[in-house]
C-alpha positions as YAML, in Angstrom:
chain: A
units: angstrom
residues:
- id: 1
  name: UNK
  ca: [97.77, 213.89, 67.23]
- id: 2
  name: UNK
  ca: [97.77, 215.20, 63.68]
- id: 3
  name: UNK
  ca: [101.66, 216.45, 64.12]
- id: 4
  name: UNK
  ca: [102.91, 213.42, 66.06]
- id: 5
  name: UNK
  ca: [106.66, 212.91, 65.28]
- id: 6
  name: UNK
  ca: [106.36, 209.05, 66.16]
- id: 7
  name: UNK
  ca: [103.18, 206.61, 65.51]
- id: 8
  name: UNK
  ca: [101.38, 206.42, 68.74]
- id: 9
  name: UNK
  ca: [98.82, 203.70, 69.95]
- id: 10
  name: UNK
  ca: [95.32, 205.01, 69.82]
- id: 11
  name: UNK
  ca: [91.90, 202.79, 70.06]
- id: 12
  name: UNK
  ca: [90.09, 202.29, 66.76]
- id: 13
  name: UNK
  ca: [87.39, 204.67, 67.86]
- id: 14
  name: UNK
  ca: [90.13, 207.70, 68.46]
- id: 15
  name: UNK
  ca: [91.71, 206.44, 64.82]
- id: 16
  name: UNK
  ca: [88.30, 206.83, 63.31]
- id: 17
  name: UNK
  ca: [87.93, 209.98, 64.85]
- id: 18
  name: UNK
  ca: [91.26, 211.16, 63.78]
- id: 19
  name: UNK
  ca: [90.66, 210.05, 59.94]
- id: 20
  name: UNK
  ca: [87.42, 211.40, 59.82]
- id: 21
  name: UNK
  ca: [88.26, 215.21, 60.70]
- id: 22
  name: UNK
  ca: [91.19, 214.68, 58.80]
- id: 23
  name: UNK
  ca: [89.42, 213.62, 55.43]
- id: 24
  name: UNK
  ca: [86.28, 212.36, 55.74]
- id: 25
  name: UNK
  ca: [83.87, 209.95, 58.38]
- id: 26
  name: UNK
  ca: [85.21, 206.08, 58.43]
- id: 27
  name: UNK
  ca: [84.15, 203.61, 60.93]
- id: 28
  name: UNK
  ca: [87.41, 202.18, 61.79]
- id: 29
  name: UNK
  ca: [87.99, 198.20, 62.93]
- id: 30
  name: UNK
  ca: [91.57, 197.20, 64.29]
- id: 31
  name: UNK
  ca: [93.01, 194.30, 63.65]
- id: 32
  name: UNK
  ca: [94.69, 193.97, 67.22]
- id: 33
  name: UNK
  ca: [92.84, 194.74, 70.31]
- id: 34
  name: UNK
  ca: [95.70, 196.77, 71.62]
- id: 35
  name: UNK
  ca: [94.19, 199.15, 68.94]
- id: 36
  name: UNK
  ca: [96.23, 200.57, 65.96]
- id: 37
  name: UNK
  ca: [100.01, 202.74, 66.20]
- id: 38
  name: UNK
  ca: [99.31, 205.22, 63.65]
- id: 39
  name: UNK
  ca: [100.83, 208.73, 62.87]
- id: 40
  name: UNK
  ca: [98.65, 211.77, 61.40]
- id: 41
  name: UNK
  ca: [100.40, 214.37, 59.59]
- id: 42
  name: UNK
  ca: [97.85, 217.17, 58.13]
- id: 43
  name: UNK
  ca: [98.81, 219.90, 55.99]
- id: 44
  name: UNK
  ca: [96.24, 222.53, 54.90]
- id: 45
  name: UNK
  ca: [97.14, 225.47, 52.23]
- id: 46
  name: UNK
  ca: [94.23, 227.25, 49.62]
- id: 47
  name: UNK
  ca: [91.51, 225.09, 50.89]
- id: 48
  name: UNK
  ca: [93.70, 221.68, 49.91]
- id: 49
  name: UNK
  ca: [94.36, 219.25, 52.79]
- id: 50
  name: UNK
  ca: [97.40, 216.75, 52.20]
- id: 51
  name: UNK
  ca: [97.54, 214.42, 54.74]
- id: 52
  name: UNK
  ca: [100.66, 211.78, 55.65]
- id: 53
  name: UNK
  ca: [99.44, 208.75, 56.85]
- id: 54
  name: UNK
  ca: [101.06, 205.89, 58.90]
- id: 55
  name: UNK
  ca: [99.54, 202.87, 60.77]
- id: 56
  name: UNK
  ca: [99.34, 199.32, 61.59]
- id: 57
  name: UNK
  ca: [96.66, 197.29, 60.15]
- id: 58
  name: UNK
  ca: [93.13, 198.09, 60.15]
- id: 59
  name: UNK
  ca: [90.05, 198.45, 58.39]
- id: 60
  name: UNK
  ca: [87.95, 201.55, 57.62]
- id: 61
  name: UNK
  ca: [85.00, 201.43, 55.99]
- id: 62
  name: UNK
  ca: [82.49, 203.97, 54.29]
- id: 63
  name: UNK
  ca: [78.72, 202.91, 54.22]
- id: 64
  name: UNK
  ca: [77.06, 205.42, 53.22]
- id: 65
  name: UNK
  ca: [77.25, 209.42, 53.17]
- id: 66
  name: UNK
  ca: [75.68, 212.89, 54.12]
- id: 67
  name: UNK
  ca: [74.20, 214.26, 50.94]
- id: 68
  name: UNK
  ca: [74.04, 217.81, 52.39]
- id: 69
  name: UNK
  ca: [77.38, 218.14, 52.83]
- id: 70
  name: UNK
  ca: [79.29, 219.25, 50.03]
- id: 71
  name: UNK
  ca: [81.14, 216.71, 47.86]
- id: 72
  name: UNK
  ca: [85.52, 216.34, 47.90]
- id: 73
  name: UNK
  ca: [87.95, 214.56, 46.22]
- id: 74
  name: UNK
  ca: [90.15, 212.42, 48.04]
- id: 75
  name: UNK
  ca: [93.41, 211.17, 46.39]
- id: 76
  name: UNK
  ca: [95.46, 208.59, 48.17]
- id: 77
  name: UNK
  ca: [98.60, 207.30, 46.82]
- id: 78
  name: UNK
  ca: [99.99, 204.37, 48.30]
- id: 79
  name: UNK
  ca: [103.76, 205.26, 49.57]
- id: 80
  name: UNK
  ca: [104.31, 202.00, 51.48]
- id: 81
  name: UNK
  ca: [103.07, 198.31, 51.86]
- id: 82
  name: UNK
  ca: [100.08, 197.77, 50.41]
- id: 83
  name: UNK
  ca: [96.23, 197.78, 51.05]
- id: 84
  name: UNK
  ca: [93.17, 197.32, 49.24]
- id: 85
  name: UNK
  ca: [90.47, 199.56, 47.96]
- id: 86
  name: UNK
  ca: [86.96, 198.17, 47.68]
- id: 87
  name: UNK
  ca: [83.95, 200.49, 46.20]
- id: 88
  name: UNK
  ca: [81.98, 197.52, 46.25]
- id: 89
  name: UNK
  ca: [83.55, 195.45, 43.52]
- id: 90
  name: UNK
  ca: [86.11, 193.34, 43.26]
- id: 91
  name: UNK
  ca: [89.22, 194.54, 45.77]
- id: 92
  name: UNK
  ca: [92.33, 196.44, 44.23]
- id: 93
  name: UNK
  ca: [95.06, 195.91, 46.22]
- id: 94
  name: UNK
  ca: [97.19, 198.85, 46.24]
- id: 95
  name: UNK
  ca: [101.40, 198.95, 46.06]
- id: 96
  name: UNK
  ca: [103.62, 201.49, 46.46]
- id: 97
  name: UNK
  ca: [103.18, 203.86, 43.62]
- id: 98
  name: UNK
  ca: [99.57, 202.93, 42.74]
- id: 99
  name: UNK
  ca: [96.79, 205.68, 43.10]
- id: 100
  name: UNK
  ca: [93.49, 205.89, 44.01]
- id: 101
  name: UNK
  ca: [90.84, 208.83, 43.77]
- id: 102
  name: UNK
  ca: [87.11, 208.54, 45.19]
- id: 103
  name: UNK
  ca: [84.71, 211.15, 46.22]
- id: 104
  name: UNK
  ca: [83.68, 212.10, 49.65]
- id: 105
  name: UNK
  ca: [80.12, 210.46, 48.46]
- id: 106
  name: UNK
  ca: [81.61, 207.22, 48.03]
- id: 107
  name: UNK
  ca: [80.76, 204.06, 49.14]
- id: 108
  name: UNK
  ca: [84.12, 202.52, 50.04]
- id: 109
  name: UNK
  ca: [86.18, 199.96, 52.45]
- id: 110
  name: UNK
  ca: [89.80, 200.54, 53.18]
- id: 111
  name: UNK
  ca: [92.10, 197.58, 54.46]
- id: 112
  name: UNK
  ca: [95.75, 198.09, 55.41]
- id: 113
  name: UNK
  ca: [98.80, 195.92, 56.21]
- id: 114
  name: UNK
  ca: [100.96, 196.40, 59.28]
- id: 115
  name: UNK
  ca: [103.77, 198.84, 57.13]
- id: 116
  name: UNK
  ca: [100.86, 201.11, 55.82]
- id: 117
  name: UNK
  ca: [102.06, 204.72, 54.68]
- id: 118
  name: UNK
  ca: [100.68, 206.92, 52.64]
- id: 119
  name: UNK
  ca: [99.70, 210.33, 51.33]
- id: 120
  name: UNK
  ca: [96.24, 211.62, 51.01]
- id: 121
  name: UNK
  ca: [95.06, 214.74, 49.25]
- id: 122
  name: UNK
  ca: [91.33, 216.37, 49.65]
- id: 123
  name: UNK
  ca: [90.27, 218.92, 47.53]
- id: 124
  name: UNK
  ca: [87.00, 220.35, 45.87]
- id: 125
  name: UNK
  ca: [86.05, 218.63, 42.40]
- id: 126
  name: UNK
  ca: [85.52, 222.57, 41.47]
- id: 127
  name: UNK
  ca: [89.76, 222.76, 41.92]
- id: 128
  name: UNK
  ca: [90.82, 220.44, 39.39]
- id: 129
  name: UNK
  ca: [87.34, 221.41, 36.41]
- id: 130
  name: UNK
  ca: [87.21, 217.90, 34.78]
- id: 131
  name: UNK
  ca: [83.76, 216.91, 33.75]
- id: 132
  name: UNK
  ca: [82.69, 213.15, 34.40]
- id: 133
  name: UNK
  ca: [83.47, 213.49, 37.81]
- id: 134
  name: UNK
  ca: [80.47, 211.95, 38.76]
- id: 135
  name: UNK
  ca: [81.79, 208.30, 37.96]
- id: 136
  name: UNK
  ca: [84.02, 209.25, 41.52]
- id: 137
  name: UNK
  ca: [80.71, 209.03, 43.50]
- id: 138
  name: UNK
  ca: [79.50, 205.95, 42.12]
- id: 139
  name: UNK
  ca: [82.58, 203.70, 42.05]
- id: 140
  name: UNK
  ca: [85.61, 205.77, 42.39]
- id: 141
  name: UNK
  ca: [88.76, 205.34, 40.67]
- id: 142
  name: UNK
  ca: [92.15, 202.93, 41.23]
- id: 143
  name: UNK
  ca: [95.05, 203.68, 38.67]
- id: 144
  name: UNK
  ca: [98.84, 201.57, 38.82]
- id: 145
  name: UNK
  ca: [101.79, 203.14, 39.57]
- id: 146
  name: UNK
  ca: [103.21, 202.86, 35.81]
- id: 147
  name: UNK
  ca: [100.00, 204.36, 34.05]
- id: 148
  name: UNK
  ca: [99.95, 207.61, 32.03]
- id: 149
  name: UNK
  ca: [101.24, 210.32, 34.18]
- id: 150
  name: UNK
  ca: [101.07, 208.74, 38.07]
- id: 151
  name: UNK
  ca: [104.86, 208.44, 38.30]
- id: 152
  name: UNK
  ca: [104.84, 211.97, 37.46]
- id: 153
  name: UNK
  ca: [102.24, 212.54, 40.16]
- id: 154
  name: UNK
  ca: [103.57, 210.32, 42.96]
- id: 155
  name: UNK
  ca: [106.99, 212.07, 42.35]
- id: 156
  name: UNK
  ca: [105.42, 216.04, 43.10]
- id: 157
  name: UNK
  ca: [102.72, 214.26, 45.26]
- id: 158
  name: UNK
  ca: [105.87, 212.95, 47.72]
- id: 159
  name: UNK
  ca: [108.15, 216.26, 47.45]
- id: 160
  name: UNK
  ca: [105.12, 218.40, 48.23]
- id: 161
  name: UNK
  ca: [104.62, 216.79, 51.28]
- id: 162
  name: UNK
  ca: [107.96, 216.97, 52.60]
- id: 163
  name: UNK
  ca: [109.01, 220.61, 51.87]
- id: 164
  name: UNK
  ca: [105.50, 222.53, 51.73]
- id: 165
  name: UNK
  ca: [106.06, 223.97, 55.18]
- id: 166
  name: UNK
  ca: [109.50, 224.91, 53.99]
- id: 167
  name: UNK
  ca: [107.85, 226.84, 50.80]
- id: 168
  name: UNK
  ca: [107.24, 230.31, 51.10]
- id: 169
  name: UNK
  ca: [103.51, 231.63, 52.06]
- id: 170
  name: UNK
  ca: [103.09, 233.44, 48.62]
- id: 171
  name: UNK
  ca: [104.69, 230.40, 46.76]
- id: 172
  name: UNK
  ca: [102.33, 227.73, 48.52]
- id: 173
  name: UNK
  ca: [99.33, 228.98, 45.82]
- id: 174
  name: UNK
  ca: [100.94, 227.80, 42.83]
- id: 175
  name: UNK
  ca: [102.45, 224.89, 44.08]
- id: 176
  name: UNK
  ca: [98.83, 223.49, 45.21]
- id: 177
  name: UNK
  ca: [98.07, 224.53, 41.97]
- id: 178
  name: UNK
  ca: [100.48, 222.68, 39.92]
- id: 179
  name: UNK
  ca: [99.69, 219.84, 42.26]
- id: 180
  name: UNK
  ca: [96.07, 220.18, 40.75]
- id: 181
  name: UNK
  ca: [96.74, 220.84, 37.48]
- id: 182
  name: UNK
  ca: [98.60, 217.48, 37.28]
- id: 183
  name: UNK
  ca: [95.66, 215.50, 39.14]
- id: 184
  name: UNK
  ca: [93.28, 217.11, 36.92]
- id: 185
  name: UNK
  ca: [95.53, 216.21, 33.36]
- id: 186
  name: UNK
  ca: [95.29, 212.14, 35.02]
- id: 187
  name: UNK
  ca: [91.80, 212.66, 35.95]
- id: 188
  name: UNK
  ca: [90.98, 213.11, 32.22]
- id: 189
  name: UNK
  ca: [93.43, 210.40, 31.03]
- id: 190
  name: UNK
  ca: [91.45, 208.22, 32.89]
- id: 191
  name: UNK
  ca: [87.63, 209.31, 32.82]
- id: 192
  name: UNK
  ca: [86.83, 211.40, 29.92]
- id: 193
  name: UNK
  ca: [85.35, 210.01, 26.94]
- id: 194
  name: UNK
  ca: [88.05, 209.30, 24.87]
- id: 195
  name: UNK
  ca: [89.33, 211.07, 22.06]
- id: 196
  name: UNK
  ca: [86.15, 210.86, 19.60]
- id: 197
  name: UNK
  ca: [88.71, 210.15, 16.44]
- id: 198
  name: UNK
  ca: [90.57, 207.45, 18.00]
- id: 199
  name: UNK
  ca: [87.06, 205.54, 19.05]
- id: 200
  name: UNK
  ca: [86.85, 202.82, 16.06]
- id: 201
  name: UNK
  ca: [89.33, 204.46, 13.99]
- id: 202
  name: UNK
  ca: [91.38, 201.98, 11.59]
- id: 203
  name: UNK
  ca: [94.42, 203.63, 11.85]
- id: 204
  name: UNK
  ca: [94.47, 203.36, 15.74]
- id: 205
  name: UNK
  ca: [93.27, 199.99, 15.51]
- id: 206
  name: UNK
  ca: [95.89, 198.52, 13.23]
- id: 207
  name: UNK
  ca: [98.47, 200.01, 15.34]
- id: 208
  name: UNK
  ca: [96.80, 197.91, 18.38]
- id: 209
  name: UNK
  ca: [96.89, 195.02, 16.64]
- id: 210
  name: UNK
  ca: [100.34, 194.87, 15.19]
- id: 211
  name: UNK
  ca: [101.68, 195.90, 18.59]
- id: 212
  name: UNK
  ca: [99.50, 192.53, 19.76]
- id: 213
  name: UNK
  ca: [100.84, 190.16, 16.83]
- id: 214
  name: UNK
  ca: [104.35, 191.12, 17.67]
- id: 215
  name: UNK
  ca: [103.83, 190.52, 21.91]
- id: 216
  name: UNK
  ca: [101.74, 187.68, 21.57]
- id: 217
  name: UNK
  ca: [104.75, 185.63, 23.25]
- id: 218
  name: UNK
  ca: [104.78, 187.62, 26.27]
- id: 219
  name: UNK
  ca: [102.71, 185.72, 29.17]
- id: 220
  name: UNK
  ca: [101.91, 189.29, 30.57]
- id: 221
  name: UNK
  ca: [100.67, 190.90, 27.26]
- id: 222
  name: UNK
  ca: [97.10, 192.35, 28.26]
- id: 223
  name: UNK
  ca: [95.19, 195.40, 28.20]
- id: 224
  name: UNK
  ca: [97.20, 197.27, 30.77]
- id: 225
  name: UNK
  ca: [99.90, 196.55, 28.93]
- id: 226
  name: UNK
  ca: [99.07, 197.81, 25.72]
- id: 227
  name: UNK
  ca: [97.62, 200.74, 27.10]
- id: 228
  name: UNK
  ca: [101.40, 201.49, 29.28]
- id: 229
  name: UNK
  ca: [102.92, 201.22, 25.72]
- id: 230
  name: UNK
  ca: [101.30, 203.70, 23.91]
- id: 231
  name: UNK
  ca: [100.74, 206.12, 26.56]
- id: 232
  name: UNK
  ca: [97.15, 205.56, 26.95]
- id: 233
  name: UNK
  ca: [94.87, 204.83, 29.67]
- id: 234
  name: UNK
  ca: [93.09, 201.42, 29.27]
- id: 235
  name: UNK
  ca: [89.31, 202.92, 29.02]
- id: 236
  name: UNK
  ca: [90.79, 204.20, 25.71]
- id: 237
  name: UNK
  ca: [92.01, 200.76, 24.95]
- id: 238
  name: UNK
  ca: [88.72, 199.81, 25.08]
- id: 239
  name: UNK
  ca: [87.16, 202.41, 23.26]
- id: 240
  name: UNK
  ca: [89.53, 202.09, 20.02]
- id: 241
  name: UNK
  ca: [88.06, 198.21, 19.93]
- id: 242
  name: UNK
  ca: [84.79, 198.89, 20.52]
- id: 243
  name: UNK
  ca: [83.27, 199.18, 17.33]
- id: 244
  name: UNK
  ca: [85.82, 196.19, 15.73]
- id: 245
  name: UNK
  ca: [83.01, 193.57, 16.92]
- id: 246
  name: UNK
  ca: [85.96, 191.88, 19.89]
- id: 247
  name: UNK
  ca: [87.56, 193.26, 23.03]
- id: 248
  name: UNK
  ca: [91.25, 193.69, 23.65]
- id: 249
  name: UNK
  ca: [91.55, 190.29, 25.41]
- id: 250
  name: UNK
  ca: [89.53, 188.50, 22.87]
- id: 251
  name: UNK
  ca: [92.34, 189.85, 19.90]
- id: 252
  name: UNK
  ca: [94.69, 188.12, 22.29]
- id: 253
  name: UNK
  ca: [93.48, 185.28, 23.12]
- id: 254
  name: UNK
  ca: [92.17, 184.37, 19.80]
- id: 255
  name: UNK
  ca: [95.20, 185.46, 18.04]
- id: 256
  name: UNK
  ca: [97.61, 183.07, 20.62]
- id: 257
  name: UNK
  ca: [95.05, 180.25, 19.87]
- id: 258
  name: UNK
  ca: [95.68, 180.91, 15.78]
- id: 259
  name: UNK
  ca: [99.14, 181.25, 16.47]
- id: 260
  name: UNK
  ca: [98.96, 178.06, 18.29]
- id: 261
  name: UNK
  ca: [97.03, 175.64, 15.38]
- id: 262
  name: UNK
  ca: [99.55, 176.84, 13.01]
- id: 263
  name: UNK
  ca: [102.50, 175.22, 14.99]
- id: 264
  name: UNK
  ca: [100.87, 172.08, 15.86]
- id: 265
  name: UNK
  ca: [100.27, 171.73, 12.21]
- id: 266
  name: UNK
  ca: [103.80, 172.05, 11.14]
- id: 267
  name: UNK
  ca: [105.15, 168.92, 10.47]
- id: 268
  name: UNK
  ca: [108.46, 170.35, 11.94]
- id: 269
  name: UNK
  ca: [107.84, 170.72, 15.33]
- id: 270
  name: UNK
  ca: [105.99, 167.48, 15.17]
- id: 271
  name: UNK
  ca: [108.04, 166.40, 18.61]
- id: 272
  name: UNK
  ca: [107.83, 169.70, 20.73]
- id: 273
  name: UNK
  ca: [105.57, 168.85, 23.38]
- id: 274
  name: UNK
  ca: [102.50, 170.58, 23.65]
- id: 275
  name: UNK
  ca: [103.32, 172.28, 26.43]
- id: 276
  name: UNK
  ca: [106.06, 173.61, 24.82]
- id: 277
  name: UNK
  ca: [104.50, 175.53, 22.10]
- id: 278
  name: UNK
  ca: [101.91, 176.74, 24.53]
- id: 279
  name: UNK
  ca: [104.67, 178.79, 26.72]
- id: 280
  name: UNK
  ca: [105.75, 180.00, 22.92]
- id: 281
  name: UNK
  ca: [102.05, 181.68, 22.34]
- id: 282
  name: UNK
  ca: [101.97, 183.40, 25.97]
- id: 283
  name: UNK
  ca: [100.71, 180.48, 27.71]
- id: 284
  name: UNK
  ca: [101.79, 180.57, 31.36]
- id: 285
  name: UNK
  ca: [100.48, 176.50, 31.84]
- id: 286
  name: UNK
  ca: [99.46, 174.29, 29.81]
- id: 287
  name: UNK
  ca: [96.17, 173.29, 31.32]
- id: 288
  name: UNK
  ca: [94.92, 176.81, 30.90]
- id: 289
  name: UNK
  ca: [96.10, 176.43, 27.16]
- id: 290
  name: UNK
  ca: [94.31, 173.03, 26.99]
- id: 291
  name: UNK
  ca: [91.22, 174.78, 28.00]
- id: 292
  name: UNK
  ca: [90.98, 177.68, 26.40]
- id: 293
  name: UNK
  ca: [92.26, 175.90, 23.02]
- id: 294
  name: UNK
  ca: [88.91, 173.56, 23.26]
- id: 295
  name: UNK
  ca: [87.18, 176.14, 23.74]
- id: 296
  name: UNK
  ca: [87.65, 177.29, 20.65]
- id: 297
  name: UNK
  ca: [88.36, 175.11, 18.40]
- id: 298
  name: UNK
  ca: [86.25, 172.01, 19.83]
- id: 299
  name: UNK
  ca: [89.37, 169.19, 20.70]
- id: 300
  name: UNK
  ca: [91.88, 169.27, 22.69]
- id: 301
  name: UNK
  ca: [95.35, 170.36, 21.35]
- id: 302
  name: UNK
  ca: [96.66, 166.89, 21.26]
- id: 303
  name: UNK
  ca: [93.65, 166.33, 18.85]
- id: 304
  name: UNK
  ca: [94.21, 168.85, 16.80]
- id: 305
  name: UNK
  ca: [97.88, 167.90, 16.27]
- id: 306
  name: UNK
  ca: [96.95, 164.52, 15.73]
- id: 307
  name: UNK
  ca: [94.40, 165.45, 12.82]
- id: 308
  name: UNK
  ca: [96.23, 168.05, 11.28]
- id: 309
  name: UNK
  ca: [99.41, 165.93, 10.42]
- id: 310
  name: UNK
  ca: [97.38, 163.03, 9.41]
- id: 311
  name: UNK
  ca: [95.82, 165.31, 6.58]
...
């Protein structure tokens, strides 16, 4: 079953059992009583298991864990369709590209679509020597496809796969290894306290918040965004503003909703609807601009208009 050449129909009891001695113990629900055509493919070199996955959709869930058994890593990137990832928050729904890493000791729920495939890798926290690993246990990790360096990952991740039974015995060691060593340089990217310089530091900050002034008209401007566009994972993001007394988002949104008073104030676009100016601040509708611009300044933006030119 873990070789098959073609998915084969197997109940969700002999899917569960299948998944758990291939990574770790789920108790699997299938979304058709016929049960679920899946496909198993598992690869083990230096004490590293990658494992191709196929199947139709389903739903695997983790309640709780054996504490004597030692902990793993399990990265899955998503290859095809998409799924979601829960460890007990809200859902991330997973595309093609996107990553996710979670520990063995997780508490996680796994839901797939009917074009599921993708690649799993398990391997001891020991292999990869990042500290902070500990946040995997509690809520695990979900990163997009564009972040940092997952292209890079999902690119060796996906040509690993295909050719490591093609690689020579005494070459399979240090391709496992650079496998690691890249899953290890994300791992920090994304959990290690960031750089203690960076955290508050003016410099950094100004940077952040010209790039912001300059995107502001760009409906999809956000954290992740900033973050893909200097290279930096969004916990860092974070970091740089927390000592500035707002958040990412609140620079933003505030700095849309200045933005915003100074153009209904000018006399010269006196006739552009409302609306209008709204979609030029990064507004996507203007009923989420009408509420967010009471919000904080106290009238609606009609109001404001109206009692700024009248001045």
């Amino acid at each position: 079953m873990s070789t098959a050449a073609q998915p084969v129909s197997l109940s969700a009891a002999r899917w569960g059992e299948a998944i758990s001695k291939a990574l770790m113990p789920f108790e699997v629900l299938a979304a058709s009583p016929s049960g679920i055509d899946g496909r198993l493919v598992v690869r083990k070199s230096n004490g590293v298991s990658i494992v191709e996955i196929e199947s139709g959709p389903h739903r695997a869930a983790r309640p709780g864990f054996d504490r004597a058994a030692p902990p793993a890593c399990v990265l899955a990137l998503q290859v095809q369709g998409t799924a979601s990832m829960d460890f007990g928050g809200t859902p991330f729904v997973m595309r093609p590209g996107d990553v996710g890493i979670y520990s063995t000791q997780s508490r996680c729920t796994f839901r797939t679509d009917d074009d599921y495939r993708g690649i799993a890798v398990q391997f001891s926290p020991a292999a990869v020597a990042v500290p902070g690993l500990d946040v995997l246990a509690r809520d695990g990790l979900t990163i997009p496809a564009d972040q940092g360096l997952v292209p890079a990952l999902a690119g060796l991740l996906v040509s690993l796969s295909d050719s490591l039974d093609t690689i020579a015995t005494a070459a399979r060691p240090r391709a496992i290894g650079g496998l690691l060593n890249l899953v290890g340089s994300v791992l920090i990217d994304e959990i290690s306290d960031p750089m203690e310089p960076a955290r508050g530091s003016v410099p950094v900050l100004h940077r952040l918040h010209r790039y912001i002034d300059d995107h502001l008209g760009e409906p999809d401007l956000d954290v992740a965004s900033i973050a893909r566009a200097h290279f930096v994972s969004t916990r860092y993001v974070h970091a740089v503003f927390q000592d500035s007394g707002e958040t990412a988002a609140g620079r933003i949104r505030g700095r849309r909703i200045e933005g915003a008073c100074r153009t209904l104030a000018d006399p010269a676009f006196s006739t552009v609807p409302v609306a209008r100016i709204a979609s030029w601040w990064g507004f996507t509708s203007a009923s989420h601009f009408g509420r967010i611009f009471r919000e904080a300044v106290g009238m609606t933006p009609a109001m404001f208009r109206s009692s700024a030119l009248a001045d």
